[in-house]
N, C-alpha and C positions, 0 to 999 in steps of 0.2 A: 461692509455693513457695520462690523465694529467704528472703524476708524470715523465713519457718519455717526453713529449712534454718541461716540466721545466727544464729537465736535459739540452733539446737541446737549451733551447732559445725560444722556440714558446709561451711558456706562463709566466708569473710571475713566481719567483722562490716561491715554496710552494702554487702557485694555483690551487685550486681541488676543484669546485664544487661539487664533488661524495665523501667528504673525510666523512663529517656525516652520510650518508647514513646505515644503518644499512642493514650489507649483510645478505642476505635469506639464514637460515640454510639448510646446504647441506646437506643429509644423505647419508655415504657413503654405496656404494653396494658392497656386498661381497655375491656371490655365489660358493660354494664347490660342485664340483662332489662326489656323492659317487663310491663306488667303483663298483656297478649295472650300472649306468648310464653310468662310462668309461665303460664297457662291452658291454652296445648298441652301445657307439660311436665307438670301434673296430668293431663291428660286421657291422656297416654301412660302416667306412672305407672300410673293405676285399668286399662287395659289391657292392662299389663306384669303387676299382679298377679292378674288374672280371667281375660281369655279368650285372652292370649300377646300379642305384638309378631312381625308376623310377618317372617321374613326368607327369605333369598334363598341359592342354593346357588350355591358356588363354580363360576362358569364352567369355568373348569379344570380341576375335577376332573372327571370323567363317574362317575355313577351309575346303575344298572339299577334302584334301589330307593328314590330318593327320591321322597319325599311330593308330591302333589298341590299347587297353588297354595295349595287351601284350606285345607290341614293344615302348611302351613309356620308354624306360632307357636310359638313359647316364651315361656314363663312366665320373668319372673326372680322371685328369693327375696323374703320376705319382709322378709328383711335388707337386703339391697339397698337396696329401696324406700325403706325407712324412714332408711338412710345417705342418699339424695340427700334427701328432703325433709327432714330433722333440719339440712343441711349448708345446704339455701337458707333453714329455720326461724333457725335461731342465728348462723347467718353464720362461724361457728366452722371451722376448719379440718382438710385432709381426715384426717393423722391424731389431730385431736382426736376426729374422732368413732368412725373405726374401731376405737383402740386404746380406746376409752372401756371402761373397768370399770365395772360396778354400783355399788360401791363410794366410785365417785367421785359419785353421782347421789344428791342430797340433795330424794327429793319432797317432803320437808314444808315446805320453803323453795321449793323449785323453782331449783335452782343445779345446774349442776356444779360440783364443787371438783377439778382438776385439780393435782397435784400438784406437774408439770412439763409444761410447754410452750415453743415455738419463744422464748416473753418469760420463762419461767420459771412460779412458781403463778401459777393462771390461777382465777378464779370466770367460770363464764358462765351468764347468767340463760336461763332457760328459762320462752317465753313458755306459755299456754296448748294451743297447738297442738301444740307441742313435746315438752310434759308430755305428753298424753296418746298422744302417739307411743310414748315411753318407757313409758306405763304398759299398753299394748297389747301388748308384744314378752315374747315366753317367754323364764323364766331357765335356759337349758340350761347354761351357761358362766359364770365368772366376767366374763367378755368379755360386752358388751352388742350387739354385734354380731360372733360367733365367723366361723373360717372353715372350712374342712373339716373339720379339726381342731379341736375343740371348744376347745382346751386352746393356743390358738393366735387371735389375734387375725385379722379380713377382712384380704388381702393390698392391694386395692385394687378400686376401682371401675370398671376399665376398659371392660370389655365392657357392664357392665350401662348404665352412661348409654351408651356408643356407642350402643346401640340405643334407650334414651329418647332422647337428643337428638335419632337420625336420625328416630327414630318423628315427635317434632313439630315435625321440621322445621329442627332447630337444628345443622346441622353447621357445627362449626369453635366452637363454643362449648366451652370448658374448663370443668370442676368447680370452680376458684379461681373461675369468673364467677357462679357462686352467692354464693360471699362480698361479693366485689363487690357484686353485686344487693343484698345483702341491706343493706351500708350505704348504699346508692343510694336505699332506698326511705325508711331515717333519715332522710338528709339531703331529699331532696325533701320530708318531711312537715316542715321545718324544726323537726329535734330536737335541733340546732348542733352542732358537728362536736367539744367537749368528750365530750357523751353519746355519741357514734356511737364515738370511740374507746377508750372504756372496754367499749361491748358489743363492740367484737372485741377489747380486751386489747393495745390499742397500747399500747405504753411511750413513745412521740417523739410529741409534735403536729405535726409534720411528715409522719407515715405519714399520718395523715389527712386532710390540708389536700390529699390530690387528689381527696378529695370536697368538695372546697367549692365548686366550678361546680355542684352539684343546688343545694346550699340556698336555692334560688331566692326565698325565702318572706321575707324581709326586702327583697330586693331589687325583688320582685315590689310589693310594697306601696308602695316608694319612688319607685317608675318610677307606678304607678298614682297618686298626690299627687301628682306633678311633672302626668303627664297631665291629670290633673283639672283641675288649675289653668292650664296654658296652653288648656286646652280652653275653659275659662271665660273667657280672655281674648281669644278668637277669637272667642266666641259675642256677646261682650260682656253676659258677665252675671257678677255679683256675685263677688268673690274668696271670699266667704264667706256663708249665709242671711242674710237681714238679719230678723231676728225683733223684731216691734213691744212696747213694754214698755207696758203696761196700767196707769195709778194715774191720779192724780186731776185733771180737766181745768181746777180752779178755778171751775166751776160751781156754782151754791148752790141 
């Protein structure tokens, strides 16, 4: 705020009372879905759009007219749905995808071409799954996922994952841990951590390098040679096949 205020004139140039201040170590959060847990959150979604998610009435309040245990579910939107799965599909962030225009959605490539984003133009591939997400969803709006207001971009996904997440089990996981996940599951498949930061639109190889504890899969093969080989010299057997070469014994 200083350092803005100096820029404009409101304060001394280089006055900052907060410049010694010693900032409080921040620990970044990083939560990974496994691949069980995306299995709950499908199995809430296909629930959340067919036969409700059911929930629970305000202790606090007393009502003379609410529903039976049985009849407590609601339905969320079809919009919705398709925002959280689009968000764990493309790893893409949360308002890349609410504010997404049609417009920006090129099927015959399968890209979005975003114009502006948090990095600036943004292209994000759109796998198979993905595609056909988008190709599923009505065009009421120029907005690919509208909100009440047709003419009016989704305000946010709050309510509707609070209830998928509690549905399968996952409280205290955030809508950013889809992204996450979603480059968790790159790196674990060792698709090196170059590729994983172009699908989410890093600009710094440093945003990415803290997924470089999944890419187990160079590491995983080097620890298994090294194994092999002291294994082999415990067993005491051969550093390597010894394969016999076959030609001619001098015999006539």
């Amino acid at each position: 705020m200083f350092s803005w205020g100096s820029t404009h004139g409101y304060v001394p140039e280089a006055f900052n009372p907060a410049s010694r201040i010693e900032k409080y170590q921040e620990k970044r959060r990083e939560r990974f879905l496994s691949s069980y847990e995306i299995e709950r959150i499908g199995e809430a979604l296909r629930d959340a759009e067919t036969i409700g998610l059911p929930w629970e009435p305000d202790p606090n309040k007393k009502s003379k007219h609410a529903p039976k245990d049985d009849n407590r579910r609601v339905k969320v939107s079809t919009e919705a749905v398709a925002a959280i799965r689009l968000l764990l599909l493309t790893g893409a962030r949360l308002r890349e995808i609410l504010h997404l225009r049609w417009e920006y959605v090129d099927f015959e490539r399968g890209l979005l071409l975003l114009p502006d984003s948090k990095t600036g133009r943004k292209t994000i591939i759109l796998n198979a799954p993905a595609l056909s997400i988008l190709e599923g969803l009505a065009r009421t709006s120029r907005y690919v996922l509208p909100g009440d207001d047709p003419n009016k971009p989704r305000a946010d996904l709050k309510r509707p994952w609070a209830a998928v997440s509690t549905r399968a089990g996952l409280n205290g996981v955030r809508l950013h841990d889809l992204r996450h996940t979603h480059a968790s599951f790159g790196a674990g498949s060792g698709m090196g951590l170059p590729i994983i930061g172009k699908l989410l639109g890093h600009t710094q190889s440093a945003t990415t390098a803290r997924y470089a504890h999944l890419d187990a899969d160079p590491l995983r093969r080097a620890s298994n040679k090294i194994g092999d080989a002291i294994s082999a010299a415990l067993d005491g057997r051969p550093k390597a096949p010894v394969i016999p070469i076959k030609g001619q014994t001098g015999e006539s």
